[in-house]
C-alpha positions in Angstrom: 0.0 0.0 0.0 2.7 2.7 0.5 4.3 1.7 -2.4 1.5 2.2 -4.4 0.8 5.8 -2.4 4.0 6.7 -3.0 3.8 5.8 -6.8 1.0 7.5 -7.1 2.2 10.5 -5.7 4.8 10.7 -8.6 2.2 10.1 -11.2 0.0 12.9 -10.2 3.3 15.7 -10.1 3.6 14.2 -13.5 0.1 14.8 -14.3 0.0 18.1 -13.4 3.0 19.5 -15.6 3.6 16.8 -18.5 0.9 15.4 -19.6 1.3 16.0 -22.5 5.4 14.6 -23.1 5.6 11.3 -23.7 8.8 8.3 -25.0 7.7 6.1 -27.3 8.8 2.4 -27.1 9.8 0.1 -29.6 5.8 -1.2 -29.6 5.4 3.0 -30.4 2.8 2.3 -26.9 3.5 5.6 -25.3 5.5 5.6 -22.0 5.7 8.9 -19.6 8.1 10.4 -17.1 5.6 8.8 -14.4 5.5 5.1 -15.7 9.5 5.0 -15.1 9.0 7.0 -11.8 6.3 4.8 -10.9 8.5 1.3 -11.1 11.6 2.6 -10.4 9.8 3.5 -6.9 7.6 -0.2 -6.4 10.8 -1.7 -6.8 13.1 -0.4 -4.8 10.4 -0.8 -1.9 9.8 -4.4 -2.7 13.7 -5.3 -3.0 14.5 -3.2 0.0 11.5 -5.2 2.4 11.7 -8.7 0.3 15.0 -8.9 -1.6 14.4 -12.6 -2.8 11.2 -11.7 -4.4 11.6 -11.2 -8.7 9.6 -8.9 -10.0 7.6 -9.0 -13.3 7.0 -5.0 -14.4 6.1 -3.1 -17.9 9.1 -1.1 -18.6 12.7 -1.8 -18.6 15.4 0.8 -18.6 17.0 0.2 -21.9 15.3 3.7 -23.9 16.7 5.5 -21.1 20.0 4.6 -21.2 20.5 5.9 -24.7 22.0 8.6 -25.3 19.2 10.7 -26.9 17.1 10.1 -24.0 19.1 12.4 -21.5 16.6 14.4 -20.8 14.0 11.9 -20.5 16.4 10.4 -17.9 16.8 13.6 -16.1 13.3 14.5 -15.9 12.4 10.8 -14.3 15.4 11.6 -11.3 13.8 14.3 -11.0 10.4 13.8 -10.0 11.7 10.7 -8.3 13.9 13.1 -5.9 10.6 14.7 -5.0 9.8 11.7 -2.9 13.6 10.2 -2.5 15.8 13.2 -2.3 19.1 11.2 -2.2 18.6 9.0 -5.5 20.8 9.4 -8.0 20.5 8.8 -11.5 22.3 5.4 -11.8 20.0 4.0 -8.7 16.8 5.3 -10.6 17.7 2.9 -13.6 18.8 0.1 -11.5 15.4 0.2 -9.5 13.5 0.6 -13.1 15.3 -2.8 -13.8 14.7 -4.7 -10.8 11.6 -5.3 -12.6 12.9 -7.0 -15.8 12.3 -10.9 -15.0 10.2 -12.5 -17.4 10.1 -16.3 -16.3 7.5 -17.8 -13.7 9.1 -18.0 -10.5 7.1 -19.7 -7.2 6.4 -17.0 -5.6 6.9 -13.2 -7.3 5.4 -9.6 -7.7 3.6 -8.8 -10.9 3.7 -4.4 -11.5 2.0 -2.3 -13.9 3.3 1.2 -12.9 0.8 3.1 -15.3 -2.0 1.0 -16.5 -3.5 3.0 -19.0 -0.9 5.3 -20.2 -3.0 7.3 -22.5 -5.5 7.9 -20.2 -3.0 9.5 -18.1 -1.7 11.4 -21.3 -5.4 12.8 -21.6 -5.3 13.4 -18.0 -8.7 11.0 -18.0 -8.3 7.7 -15.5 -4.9 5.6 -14.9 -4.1 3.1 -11.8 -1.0 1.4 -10.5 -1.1 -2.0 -10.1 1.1 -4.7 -7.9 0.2 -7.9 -7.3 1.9 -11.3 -5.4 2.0 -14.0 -7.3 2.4 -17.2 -5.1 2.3 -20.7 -6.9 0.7 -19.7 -9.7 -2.0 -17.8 -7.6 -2.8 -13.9 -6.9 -2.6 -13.7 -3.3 -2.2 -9.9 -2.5 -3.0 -6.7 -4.4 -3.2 -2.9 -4.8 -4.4 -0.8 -7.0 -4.4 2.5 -7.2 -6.2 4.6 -8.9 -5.9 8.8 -8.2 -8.4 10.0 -10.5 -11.6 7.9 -9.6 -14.4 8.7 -7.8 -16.8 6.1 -6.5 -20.7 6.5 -5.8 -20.3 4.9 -2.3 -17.9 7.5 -1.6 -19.5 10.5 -2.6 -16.8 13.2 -3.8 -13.8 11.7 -2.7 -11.3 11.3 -5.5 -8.9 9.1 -5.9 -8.7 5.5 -3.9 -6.3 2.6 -3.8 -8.1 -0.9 -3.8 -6.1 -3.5 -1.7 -7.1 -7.2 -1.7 -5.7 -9.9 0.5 -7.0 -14.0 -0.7 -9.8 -15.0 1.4 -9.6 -11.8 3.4 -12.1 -9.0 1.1 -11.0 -6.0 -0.6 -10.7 -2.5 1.3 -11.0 0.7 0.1 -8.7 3.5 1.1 -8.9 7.3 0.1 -5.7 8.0 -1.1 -4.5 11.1 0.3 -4.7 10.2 3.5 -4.9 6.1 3.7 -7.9 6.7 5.5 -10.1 3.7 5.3 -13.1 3.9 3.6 -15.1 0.9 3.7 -15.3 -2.8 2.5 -15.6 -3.7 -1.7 -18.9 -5.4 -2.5 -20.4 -6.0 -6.1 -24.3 -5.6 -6.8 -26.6 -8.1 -6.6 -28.0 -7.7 -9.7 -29.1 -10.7 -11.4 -31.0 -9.7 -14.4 -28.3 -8.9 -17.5 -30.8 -6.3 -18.6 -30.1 -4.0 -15.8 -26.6 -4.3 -15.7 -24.2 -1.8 -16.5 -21.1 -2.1 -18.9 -17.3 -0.5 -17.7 -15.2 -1.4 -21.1 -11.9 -0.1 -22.2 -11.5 3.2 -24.0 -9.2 1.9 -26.8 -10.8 0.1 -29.7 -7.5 -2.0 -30.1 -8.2 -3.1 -26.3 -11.3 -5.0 -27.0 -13.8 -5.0 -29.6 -16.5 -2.3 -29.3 -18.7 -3.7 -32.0 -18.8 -7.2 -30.3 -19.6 -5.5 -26.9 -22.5 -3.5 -28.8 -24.4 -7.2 -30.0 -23.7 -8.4 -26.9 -25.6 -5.5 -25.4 -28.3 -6.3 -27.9 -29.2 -9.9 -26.9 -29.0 -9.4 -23.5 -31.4 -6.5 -23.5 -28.7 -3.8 -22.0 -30.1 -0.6 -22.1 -27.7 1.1 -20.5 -24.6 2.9 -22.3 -21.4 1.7 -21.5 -19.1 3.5 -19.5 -15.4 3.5 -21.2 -12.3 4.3 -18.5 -9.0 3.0 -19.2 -7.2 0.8 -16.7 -7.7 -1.2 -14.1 -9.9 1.1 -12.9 -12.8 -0.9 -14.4 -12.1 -3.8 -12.0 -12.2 -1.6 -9.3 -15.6 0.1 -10.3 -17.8 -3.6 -11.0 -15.7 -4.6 -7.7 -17.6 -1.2 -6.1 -20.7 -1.9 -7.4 -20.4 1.2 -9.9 -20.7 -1.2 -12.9 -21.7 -5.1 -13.4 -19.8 -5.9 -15.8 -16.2 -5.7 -17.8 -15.7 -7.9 -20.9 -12.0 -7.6 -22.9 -13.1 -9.0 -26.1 -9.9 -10.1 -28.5 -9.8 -7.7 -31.3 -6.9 -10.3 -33.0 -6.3 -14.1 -32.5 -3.0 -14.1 -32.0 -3.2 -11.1 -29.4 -1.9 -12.2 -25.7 -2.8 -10.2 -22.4 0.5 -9.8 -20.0 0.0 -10.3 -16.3 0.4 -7.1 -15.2 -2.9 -6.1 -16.8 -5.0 -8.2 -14.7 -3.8 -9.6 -11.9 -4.0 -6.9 -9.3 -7.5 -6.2 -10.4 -8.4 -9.7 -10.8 -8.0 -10.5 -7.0 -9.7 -7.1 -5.9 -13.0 -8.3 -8.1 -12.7 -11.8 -6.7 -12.3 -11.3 -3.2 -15.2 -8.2 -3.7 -18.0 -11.1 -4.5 -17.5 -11.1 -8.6 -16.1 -13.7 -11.3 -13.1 -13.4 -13.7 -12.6 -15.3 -16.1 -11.6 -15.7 -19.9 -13.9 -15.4 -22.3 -14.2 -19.0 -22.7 -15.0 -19.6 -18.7 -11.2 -20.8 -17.7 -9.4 -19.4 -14.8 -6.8 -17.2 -15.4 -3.7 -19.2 -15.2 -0.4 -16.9 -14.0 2.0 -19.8 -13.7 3.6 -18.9 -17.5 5.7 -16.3 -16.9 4.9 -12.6 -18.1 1.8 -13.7 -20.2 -1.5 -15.2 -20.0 -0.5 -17.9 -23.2 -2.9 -20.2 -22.3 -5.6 -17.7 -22.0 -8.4 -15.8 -24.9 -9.6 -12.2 -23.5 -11.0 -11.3 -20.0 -14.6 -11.3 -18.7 -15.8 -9.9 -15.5 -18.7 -10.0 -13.4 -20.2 -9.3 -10.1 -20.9 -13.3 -10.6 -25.1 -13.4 -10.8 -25.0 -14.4 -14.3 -21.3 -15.1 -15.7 -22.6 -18.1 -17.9 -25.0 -15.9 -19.6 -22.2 -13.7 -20.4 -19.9 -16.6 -21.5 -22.6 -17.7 -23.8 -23.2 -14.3 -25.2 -19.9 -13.6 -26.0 -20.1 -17.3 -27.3 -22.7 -16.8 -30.1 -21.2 -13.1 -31.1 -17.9 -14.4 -31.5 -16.9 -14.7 -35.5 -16.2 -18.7 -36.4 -12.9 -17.8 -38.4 
């Protein structure tokens, strides 16, 4: 949790003045000041309280390094000093890179640092994400999220989501780590009055596939697009029912760090993940879900309905 806090202190400075700057990597996905700022703070936390644990995490050092990217490099010690006034440049990259093991290990942490980089570009919803990973299973979690407001907790903005296996997810307000209340999805059992939380990029998930899916269950309801992992935390709220990744390609792959944090807040809040064919989400492979097709979540009333929705919408070929 202070990790996380900390984390997403650095995000917000960021935020606030450079929102608008961005690296691109060699996938030309956008990555910011903050998402380097972000790990290169998780990590050092996690290796300074748990120094045997690997760490799976987004972004690696390597554009940073190069020569060109000085001032990238400068501007991520920088905000990093804010919060850890003795780094120096050399530690910053080394605690971005504590984060670079790929392979499955028995027991090891799982970051995103920004989930959602271009909704932080927009200055629109983002979240940091860290989850254990302990035998193949998600076990703890956090995610953070500092520009969401939930209904059960009127105006306040901005809340981490922490989740502990057969122990409930808690929400906190961010600012303060105050304590807000317990997670609990709806009851709703009737698809026809649930609500949709789907991703804002149309390369995330298909749009047109969630639209028929609407259709035949009789959703009425518009869909409410955020970016992130903030959509597990809103169906694990009770803001939404339901949050469907739908494959846009067949030979796309979803990485860990995309789902497991928010997997375990949903879970332990009452709901169902899944894939979109029904199987568990299987994090014993290393840095990807390989053996997995697209995400579905639900506060768990009527999952199969979904499953067989997304069934008969889903093109043969």
């Amino acid at each position: 949790m202070a990790a996380v806090r900390e984390a997403a202190e650095l995000c917000q400075l960021v935020q606030e003045t450079l929102a608008s700057q961005s690296l691109e990597k060699t996938d030309r996905s956008p990555v910011t000041i903050a998402d380097f700022g972000s790990q290169a703070l998780i990590c050092s936390r996690l290796r300074q309280a748990l120094p045997e644990d690997p760490i799976i995490a987004e972004e690696t050092s390597e554009i940073l390094r190069e020569e060109e990217a000085s001032e990238a490099r400068e501007g991520v010690l920088r905000y990093v000093r804010f919060l850890r006034p003795d780094a120096s440049s050399s530690d910053v990259l080394s605690w971005i890179d504590y984060g670079n093991q790929q392979e499955h290990t028995q027991r090891h942490w799982t970051l995103d640092p920004i989930d959602g980089t271009k909704g932080f570009l927009r200055g629109d919803q983002y979240a940091i994400a860290l989850a254990l990973i302990v035998e193949g299973k998600v076990v703890v979690a956090a995610v953070g999220c500092p520009n969401l407001s939930l209904s059960a907790f009127g105006d306040s903005k901005g809340v981490i989501a922490v989740a502990v296996k057969g122990q409930g997810t808690e929400f906190y307000r961010l600012r303060d780590m105050e304590l807000l209340g317990d997670a609990s999805v709806t009851e709703i059992a009737n698809p026809s009055e649930a609500r949709f939380s789907e991703s804002v990029e149309s390369g995330h998930t298909s749009h047109s596939q969630s639209a028929l899916i609407s259709k035949l269950l009789g959703i009425q309801k518009p869909a409410t697009r955020l970016d992130s992992q903030a959509k597990y935390v809103v169906v694990a709220a009770g803001d939404a029912e339901i949050y469907m990744r739908l494959p846009t390609s067949r030979r796309y792959v979803e990485n860990i760090w995309d789902h497991a944090a928010g997997m375990l807040i949903v879970q332990e809040s009452g709901g169902q993940v899944t894939d979109t064919l029904g199987a568990e989400l299987d994090f014993g492979l290393g840095y990807q879900l390989a053996r997995n097709r697209g995400i579905l979540v639900s506060n768990g009333k009527f999952h199969g309905k979904l499953l067989q929705a997304i069934a008969d919408t889903t093109p043969e070929d």
